[in-house]
C-alpha positions as CSV (number, residue, x, y, z in Angstrom):
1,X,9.0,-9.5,-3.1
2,X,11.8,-7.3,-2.1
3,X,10.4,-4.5,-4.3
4,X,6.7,-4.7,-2.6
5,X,8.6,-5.0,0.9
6,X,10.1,-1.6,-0.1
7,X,7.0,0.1,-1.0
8,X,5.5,-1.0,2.3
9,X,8.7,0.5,4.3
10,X,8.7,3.8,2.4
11,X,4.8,4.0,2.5
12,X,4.1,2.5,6.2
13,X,7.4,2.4,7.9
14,X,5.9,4.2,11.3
15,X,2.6,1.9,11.4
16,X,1.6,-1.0,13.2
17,X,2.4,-4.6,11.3
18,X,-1.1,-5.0,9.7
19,X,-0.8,-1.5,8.4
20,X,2.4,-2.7,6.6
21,X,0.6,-5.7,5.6
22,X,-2.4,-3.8,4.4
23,X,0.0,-1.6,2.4
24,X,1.0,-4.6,0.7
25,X,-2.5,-5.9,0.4
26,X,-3.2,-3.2,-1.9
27,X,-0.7,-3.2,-4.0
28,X,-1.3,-6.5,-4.6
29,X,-5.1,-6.2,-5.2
30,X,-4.0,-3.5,-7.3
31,X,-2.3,-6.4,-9.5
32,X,-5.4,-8.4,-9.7
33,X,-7.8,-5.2,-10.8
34,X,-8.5,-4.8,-14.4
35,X,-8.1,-0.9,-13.5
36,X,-4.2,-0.9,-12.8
37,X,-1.0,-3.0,-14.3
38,X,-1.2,-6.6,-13.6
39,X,3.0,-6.3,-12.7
40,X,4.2,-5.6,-9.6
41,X,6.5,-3.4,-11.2
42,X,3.6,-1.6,-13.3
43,X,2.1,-0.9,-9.9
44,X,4.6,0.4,-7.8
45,X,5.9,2.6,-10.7
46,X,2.4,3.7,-12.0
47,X,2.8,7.6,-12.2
48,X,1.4,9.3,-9.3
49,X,0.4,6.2,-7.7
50,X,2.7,6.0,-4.9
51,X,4.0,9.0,-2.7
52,X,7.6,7.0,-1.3
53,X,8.1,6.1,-4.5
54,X,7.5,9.9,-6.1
55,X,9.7,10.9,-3.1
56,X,12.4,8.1,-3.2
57,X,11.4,7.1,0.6
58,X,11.1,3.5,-0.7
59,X,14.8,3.9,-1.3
60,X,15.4,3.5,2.7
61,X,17.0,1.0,4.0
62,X,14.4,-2.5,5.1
63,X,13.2,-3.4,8.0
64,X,12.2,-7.0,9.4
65,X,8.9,-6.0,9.7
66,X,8.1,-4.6,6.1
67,X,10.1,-8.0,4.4
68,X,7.6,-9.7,6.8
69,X,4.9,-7.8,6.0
70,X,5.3,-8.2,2.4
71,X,5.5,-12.2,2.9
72,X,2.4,-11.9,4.5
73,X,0.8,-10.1,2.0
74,X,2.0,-12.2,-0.6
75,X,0.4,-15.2,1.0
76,X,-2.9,-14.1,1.0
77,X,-3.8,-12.1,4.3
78,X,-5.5,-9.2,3.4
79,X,-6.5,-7.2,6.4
80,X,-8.2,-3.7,3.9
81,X,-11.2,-6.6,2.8
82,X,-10.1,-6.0,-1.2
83,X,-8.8,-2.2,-0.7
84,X,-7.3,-1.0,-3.9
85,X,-6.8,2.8,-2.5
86,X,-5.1,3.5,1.2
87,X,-4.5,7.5,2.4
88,X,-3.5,9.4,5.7
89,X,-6.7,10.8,6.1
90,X,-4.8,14.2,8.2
91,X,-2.8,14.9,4.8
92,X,-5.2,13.7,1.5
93,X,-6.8,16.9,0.0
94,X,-8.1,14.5,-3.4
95,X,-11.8,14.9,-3.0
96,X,-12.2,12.0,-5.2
97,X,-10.6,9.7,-2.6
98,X,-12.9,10.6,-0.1
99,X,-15.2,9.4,-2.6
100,X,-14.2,5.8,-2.4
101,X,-16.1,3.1,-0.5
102,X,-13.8,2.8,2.5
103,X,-13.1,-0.7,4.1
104,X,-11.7,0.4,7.2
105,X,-9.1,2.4,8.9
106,X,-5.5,0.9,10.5
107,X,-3.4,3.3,11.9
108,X,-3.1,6.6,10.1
109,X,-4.1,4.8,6.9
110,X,-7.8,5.0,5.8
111,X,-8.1,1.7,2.9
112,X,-11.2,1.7,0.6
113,X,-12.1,-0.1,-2.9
C-alpha cells in the first residue's frame, strides 16, 4: 500500500482527492489487465510507465491524502470507470495516447482505457 500511496503522491500530489484516488485506480486496473504486470511492483516499475517514478518524485515525502487515497483505491472506488492510462493533457505529446478511449477528465489528468 505504501508503495501505490507513493506513486499517487509523486504522480498527483497537487490534485484534488479523487484525482489521487484515480491515480491509484489505474495502477491498480493496471494489475488486473492481461496487458501489464499483475504486481504492484511490476507496475509501478514497468519501464516508461510512470513519470515520478522515471524522475524519483515518488521519492517525496507522503501526504495524508495520497495514503488515503491509496486506501481508497485499494478498496475498490474507481472514480476513471476502468482507466488503465491517465495524462496531463497541457504536457502529453504521445499521439498514441490521444488515441485511447478516454473515460473522463479530473483535474489536470485526462484517464482513458
Amino acid at each position: 500500500m505504501i508503495l501505490l500511496a507513493m506513486v499517487i503522491e509523486g504522480e498527483a500530489a497537487d490534485e484534488p482527492y479523487q484525482g489521487k484516488v484515480a491515480v491509484g485506480a489505474v495502477i491498480l486496473n493496471r494489475m488486473e489487465s492481461k496487458k501489464f504486470p499483475e504486481t504492484l511492483s511490476g507496475v509501478v516499475y514497468q519501464g516508461l510507465a510512470f513519470e515520478s517514478v522515471m524522475n524519483s518524485q515518488y521519492k517525496r515525502p507522503l501526504t495524508t491524502e495520497s495514503i488515503k487515497a491509496a486506501q481508497a483505491a485499494i478498496q475498490g472506488w474507481d472514480p476513471t470507470n476502468g482507466a488503465l492510462y491517465f495524462w496531463n493533457p497541457a504536457t502529453a505529446k504521445s499521439k498514441w495516447v490521444w488515441s485511447r478511449p478516454v473515460t473522463g477528465q479530473i483535474g489536470r489528468h485526462v484517464f482513458a482505457k
